[in-house]
Z-matrix of the N, CA and C atoms (Angstrom, degrees):
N
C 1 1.448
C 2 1.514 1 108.13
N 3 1.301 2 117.20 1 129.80
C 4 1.212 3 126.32 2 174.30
C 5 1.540 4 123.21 3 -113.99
N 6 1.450 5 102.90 4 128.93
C 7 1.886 6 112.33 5 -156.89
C 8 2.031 7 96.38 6 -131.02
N 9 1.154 8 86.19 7 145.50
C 10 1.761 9 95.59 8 -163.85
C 11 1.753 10 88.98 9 -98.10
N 12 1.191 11 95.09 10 117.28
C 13 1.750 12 123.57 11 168.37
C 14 1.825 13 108.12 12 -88.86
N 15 1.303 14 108.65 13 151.02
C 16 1.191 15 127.24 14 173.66
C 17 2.352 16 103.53 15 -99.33
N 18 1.344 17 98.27 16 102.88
C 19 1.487 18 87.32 17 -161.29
C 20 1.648 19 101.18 18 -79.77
N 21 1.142 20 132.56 19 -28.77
C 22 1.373 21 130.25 20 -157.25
C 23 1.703 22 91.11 21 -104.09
N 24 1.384 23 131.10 22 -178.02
C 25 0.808 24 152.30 23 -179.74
C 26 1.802 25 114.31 24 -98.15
N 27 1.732 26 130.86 25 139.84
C 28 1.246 27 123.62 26 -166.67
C 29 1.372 28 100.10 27 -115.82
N 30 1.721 29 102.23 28 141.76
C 31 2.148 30 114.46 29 164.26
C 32 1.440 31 100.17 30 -50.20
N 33 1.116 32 131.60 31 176.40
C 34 1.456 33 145.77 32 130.19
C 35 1.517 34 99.21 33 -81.18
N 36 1.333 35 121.11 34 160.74
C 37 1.247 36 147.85 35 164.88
C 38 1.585 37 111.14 36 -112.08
N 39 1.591 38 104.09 37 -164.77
C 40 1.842 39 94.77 38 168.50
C 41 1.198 40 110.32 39 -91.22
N 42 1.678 41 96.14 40 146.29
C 43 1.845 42 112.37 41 179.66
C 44 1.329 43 87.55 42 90.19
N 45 1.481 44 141.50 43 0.14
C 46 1.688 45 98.80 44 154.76
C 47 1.691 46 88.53 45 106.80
N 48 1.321 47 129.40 46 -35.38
C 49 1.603 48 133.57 47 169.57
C 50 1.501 49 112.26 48 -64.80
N 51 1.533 50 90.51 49 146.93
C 52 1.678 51 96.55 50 -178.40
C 53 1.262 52 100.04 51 -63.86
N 54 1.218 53 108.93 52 148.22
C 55 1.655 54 131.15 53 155.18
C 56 1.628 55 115.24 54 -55.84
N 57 1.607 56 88.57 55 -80.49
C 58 1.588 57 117.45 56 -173.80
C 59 1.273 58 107.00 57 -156.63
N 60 1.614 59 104.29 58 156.07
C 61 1.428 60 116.46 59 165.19
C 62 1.196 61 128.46 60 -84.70
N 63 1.052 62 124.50 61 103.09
C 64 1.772 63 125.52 62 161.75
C 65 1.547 64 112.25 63 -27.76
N 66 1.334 65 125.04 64 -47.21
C 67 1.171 66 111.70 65 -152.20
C 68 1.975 67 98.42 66 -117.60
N 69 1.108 68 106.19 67 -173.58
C 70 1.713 69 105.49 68 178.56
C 71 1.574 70 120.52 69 -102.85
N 72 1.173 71 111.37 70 152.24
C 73 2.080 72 108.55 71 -171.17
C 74 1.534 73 94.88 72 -77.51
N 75 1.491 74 130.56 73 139.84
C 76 1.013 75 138.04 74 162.60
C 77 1.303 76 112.93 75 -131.82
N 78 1.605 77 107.82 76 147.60
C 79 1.535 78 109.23 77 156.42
C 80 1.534 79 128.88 78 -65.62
N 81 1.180 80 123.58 79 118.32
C 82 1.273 81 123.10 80 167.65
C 83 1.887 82 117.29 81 -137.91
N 84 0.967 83 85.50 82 174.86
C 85 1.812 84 101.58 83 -176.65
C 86 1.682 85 114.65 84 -106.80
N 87 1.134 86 126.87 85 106.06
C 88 1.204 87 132.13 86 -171.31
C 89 1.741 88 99.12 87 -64.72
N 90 1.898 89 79.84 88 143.90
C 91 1.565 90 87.48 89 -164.74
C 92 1.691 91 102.30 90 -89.98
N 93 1.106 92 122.84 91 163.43
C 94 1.329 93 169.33 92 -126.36
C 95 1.757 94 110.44 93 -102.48
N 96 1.027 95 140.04 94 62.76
C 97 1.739 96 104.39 95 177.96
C 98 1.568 97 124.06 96 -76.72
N 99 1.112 98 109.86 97 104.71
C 100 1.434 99 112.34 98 -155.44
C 101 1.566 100 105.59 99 -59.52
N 102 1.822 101 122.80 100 -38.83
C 103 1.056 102 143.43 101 -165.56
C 104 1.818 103 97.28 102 -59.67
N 105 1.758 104 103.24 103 -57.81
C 106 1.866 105 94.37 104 -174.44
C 107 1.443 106 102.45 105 -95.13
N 108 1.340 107 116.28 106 31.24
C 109 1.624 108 89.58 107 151.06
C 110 1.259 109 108.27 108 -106.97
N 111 1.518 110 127.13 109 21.72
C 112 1.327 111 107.09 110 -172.23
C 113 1.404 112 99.06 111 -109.45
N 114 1.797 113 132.62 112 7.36
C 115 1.071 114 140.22 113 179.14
C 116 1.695 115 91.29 114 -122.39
N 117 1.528 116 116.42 115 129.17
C 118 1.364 117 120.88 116 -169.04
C 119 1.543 118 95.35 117 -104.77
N 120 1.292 119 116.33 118 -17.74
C 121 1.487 120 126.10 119 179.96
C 122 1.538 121 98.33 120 -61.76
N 123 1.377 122 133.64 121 -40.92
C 124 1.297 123 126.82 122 -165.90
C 125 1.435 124 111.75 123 -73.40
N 126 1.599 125 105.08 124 -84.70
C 127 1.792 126 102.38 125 -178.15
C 128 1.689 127 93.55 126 -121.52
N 129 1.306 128 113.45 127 164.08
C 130 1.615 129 108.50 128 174.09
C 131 1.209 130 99.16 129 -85.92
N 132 1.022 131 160.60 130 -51.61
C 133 1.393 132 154.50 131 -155.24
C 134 1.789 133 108.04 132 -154.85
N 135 0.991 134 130.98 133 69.15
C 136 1.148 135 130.89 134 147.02
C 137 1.533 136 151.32 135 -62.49
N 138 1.286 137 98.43 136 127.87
C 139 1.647 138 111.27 137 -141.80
C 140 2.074 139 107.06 138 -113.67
N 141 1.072 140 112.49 139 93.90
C 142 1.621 141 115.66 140 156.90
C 143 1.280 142 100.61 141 -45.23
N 144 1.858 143 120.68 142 143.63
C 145 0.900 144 143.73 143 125.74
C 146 1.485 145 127.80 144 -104.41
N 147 1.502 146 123.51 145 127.83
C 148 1.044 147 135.36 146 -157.76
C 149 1.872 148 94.45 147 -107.13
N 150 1.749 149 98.90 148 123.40
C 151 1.166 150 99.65 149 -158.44
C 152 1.482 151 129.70 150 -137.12
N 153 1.313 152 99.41 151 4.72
C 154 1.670 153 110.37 152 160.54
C 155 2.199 154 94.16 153 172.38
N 156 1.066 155 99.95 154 178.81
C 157 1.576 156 103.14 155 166.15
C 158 1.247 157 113.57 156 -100.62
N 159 1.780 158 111.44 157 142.81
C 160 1.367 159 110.66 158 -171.66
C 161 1.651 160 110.15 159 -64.49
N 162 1.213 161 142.24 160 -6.01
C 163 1.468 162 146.37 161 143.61
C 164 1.305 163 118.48 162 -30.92
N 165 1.522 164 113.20 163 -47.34
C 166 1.464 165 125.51 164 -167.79
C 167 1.666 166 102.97 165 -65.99
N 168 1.143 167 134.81 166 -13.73
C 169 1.240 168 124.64 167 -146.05
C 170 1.488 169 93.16 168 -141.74
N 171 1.315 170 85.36 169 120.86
C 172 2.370 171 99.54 170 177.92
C 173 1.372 172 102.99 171 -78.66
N 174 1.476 173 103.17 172 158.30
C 175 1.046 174 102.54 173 171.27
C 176 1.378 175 131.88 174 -71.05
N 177 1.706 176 132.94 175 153.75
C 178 1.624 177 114.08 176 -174.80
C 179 1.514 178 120.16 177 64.30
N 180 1.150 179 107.59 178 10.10
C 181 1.635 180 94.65 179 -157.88
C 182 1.897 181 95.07 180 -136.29
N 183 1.169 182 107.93 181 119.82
C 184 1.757 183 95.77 182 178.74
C 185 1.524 184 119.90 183 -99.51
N 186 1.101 185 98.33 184 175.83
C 187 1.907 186 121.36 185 -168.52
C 188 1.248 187 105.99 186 -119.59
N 189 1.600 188 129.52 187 147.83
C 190 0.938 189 92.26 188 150.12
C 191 2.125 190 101.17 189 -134.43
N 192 1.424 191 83.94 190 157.88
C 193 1.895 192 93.71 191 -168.13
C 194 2.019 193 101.35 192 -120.73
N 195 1.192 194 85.81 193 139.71
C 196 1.888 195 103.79 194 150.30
C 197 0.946 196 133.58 195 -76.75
N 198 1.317 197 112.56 196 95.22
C 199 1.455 198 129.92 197 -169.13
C 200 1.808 199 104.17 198 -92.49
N 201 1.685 200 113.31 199 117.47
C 202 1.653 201 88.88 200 -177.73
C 203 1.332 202 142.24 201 39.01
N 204 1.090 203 120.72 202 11.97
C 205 1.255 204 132.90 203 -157.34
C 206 1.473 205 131.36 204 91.59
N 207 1.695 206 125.73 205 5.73
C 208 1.083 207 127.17 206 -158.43
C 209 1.469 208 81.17 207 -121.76
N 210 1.128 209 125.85 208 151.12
C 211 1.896 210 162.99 209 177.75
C 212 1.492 211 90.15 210 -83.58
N 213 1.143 212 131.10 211 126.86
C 214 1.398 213 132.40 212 173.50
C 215 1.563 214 99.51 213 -152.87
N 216 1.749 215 102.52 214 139.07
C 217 1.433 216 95.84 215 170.13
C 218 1.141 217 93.37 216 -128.96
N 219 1.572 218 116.46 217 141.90
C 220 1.274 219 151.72 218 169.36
C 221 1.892 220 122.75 219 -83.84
N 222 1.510 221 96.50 220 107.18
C 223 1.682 222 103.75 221 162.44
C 224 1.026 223 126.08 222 -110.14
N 225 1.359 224 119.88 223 136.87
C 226 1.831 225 131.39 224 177.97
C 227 1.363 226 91.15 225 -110.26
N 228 1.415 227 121.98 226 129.76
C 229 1.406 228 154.14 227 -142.17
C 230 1.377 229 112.88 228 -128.93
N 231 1.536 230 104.71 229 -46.90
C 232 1.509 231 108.50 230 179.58
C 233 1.395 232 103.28 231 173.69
N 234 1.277 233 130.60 232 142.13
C 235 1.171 234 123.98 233 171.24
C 236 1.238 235 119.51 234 50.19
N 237 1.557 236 136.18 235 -134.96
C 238 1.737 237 117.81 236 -176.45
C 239 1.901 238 89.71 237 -107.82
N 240 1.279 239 122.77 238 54.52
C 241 1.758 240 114.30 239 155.25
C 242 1.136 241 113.04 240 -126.30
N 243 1.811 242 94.95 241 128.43
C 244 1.090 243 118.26 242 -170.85
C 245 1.495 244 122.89 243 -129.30
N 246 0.612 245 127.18 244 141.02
C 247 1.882 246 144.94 245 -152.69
C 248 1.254 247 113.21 246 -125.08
N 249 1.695 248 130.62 247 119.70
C 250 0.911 249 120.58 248 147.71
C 251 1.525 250 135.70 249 -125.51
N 252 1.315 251 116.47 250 165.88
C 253 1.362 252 115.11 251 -175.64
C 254 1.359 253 136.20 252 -141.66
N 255 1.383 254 140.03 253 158.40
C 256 1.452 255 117.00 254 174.41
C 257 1.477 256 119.76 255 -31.57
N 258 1.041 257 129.15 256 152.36
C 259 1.646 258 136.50 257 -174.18
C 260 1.529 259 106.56 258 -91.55
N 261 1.842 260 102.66 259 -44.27
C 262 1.702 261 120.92 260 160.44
C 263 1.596 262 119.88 261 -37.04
N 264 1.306 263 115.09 262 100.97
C 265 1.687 264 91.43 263 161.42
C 266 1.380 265 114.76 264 -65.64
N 267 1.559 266 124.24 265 153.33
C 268 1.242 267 124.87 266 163.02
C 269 1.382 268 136.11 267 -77.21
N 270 1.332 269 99.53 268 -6.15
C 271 1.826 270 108.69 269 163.06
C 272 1.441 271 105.75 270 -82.43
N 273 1.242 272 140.69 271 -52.29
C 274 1.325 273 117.97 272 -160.39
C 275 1.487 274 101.84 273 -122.63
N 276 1.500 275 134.38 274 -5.16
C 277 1.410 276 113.40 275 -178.69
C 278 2.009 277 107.65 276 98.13
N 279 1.185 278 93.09 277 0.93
C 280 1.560 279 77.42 278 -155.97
C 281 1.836 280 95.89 279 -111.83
N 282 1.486 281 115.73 280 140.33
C 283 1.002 282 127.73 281 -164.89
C 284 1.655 283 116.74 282 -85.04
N 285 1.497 284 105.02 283 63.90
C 286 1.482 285 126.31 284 170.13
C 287 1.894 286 132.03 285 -101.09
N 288 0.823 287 110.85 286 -8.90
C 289 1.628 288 127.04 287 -166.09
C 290 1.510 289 84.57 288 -56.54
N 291 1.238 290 131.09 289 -43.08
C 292 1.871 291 98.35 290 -160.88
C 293 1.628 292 99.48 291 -76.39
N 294 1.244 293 126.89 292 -2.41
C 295 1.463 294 110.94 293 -179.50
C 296 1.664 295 107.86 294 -107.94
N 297 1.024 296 107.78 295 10.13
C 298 1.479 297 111.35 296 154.03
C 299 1.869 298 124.05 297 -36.84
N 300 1.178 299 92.82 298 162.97
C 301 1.466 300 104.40 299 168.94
C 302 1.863 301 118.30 300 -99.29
N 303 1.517 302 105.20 301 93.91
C 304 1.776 303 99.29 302 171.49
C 305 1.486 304 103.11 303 -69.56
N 306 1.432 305 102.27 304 142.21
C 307 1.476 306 118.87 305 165.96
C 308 1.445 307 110.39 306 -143.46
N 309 1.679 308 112.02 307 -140.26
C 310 1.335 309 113.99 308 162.03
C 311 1.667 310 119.53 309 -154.09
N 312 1.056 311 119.60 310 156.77
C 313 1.078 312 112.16 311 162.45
C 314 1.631 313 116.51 312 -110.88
N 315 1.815 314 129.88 313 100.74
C 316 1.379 315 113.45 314 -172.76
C 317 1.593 316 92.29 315 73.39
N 318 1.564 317 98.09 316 -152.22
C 319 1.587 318 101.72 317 -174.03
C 320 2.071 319 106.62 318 -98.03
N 321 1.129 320 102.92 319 23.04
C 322 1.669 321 108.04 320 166.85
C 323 1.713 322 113.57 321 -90.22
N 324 1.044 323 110.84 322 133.49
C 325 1.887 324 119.21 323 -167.51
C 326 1.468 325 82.59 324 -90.40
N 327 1.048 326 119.50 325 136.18
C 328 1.614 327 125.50 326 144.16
C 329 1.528 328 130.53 327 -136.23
N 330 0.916 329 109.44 328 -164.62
C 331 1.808 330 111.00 329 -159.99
C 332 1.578 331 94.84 330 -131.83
N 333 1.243 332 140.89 331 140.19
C 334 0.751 333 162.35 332 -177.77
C 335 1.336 334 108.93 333 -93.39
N 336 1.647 335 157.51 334 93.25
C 337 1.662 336 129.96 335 150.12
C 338 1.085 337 107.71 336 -20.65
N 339 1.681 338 113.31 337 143.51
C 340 1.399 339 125.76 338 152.65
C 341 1.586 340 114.51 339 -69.57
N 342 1.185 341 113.90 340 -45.53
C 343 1.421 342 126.76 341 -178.63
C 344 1.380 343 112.20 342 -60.89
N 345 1.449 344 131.70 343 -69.89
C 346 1.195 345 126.81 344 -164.05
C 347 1.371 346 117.94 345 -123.78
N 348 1.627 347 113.69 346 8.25
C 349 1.365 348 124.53 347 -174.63
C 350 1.293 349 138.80 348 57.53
N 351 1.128 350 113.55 349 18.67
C 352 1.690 351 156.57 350 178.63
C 353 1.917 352 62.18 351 -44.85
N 354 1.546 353 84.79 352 142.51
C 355 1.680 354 89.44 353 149.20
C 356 1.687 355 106.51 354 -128.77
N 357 1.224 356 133.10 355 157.82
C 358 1.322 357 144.93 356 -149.86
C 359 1.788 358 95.38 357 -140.39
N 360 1.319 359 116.01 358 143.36
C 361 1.412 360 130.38 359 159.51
C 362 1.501 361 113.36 360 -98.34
N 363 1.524 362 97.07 361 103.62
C 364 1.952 363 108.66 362 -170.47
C 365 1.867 364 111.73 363 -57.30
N 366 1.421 365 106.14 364 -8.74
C 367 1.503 366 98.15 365 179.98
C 368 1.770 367 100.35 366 -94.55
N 369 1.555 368 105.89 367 -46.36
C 370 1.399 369 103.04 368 -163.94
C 371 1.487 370 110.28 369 -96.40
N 372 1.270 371 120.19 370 -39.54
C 373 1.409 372 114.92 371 172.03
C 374 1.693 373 105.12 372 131.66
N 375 1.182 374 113.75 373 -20.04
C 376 1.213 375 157.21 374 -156.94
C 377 2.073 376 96.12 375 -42.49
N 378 1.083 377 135.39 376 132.99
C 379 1.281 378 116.84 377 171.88
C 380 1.936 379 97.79 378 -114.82
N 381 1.470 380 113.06 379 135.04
C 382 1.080 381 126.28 380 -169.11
C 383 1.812 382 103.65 381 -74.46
N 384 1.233 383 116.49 382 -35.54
C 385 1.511 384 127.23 383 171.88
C 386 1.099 385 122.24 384 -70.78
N 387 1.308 386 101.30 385 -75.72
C 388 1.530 387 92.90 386 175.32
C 389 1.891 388 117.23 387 -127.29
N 390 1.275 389 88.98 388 144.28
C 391 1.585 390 92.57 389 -141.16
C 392 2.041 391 88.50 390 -80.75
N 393 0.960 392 113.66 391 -56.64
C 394 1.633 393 99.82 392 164.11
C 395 1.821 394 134.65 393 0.09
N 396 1.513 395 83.79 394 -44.32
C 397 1.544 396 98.18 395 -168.42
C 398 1.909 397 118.80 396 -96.28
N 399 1.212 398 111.91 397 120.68
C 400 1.697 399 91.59 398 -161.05
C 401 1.866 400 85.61 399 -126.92
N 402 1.458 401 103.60 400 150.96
C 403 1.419 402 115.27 401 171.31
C 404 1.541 403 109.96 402 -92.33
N 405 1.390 404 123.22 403 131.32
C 406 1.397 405 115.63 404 173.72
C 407 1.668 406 109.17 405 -70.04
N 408 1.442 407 116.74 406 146.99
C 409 1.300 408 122.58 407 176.34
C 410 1.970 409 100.51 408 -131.32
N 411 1.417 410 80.02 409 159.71
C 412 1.130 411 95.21 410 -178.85
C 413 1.867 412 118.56 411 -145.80
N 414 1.124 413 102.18 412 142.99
C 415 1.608 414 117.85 413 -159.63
C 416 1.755 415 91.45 414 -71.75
N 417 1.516 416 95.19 415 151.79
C 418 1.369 417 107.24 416 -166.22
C 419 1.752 418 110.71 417 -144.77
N 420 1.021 419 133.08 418 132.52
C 421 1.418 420 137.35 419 -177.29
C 422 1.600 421 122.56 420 -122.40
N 423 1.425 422 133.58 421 133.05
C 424 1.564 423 131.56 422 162.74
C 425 1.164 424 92.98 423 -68.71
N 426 1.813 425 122.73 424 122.33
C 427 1.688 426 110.68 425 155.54
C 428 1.997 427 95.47 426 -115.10
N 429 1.786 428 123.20 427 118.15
C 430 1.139 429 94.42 428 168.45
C 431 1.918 430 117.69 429 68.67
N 432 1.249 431 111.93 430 18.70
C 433 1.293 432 105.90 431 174.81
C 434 1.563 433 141.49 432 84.77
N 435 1.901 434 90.94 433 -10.66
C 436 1.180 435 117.32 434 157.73
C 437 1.495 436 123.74 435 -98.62
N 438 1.603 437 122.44 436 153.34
C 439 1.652 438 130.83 437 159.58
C 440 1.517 439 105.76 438 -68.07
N 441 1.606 440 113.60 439 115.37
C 442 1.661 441 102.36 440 152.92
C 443 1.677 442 106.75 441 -111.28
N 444 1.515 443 87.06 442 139.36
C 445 2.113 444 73.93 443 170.86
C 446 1.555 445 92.98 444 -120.61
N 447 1.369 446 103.96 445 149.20
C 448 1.870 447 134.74 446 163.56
C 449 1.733 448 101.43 447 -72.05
N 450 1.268 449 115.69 448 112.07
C 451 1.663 450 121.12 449 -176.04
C 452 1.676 451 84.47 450 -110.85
């Protein structure tokens, strides 16, 4: 089965919507984790998306890309770790998270809202304010020099 990936990473525009794509739509075949398909207890079919090169992405500074249909914004942290997360903040709905502020709390990376400054824990999702409110995250891998994330 063949499913059209977004390969490069996307600007926001105004309102939090992509602008444009940096990179070009291609056909590809979502990759494989050979390791959890052999435990059915974990995911039934889990699927890598391969989603820009770790080059593409500055440090501290986020992207945000179309993942399958999911809004994901992407942080490079330091060196090749990279984090991603809903693109949605969870206070207002509105599709700003890659222009957030990464920082840290201690040795936890987080993301800052642009909007209301919510701060977020980029591994767990975690909101430091108010604890109600959680950012979805999503697992992320170097394969070969590229970002794949598991949506």
């Amino acid at each position: 089965m063949s499913i059209a990936v977004i390969e490069a990473v996307a600007k926001t525009g105004s309102g939090g919507q992509p602008a444009s794509y940096a990179g070009r739509r291609i056909d590809a075949d979502p990759v494989k984790d050979p390791d959890l398909v052999k435990d059915p207890d974990l995911v039934k079919d889990p699927v890598w998306y391969r989603v820009c090169p770790l080059s593409d992405l500055d440090e501290s500074w986020g992207e945000a890309a179309l993942v399958d249909g999911s809004h994901v914004a992407l942080f490079r942290t330091g060196g090749s770790q990279v984090f991603a997360v809903a693109h949605e903040d969870p206070a207002t709905a509105a599709h700003v998270m890659a222009r957030g502020i990464v920082g840290s709390r201690g040795t936890r990376p987080t993301i800052a809202s642009p909007l209301h400054k919510e701060v977020y824990d980029l591994r767990t999702g975690e909101c430091f304010g108010i604890p109600t409110l959680r950012l979805a995250t999503y697992s992320t891998r170097l394969v070969n020099g590229f970002v794949e994330i598991r949506v």
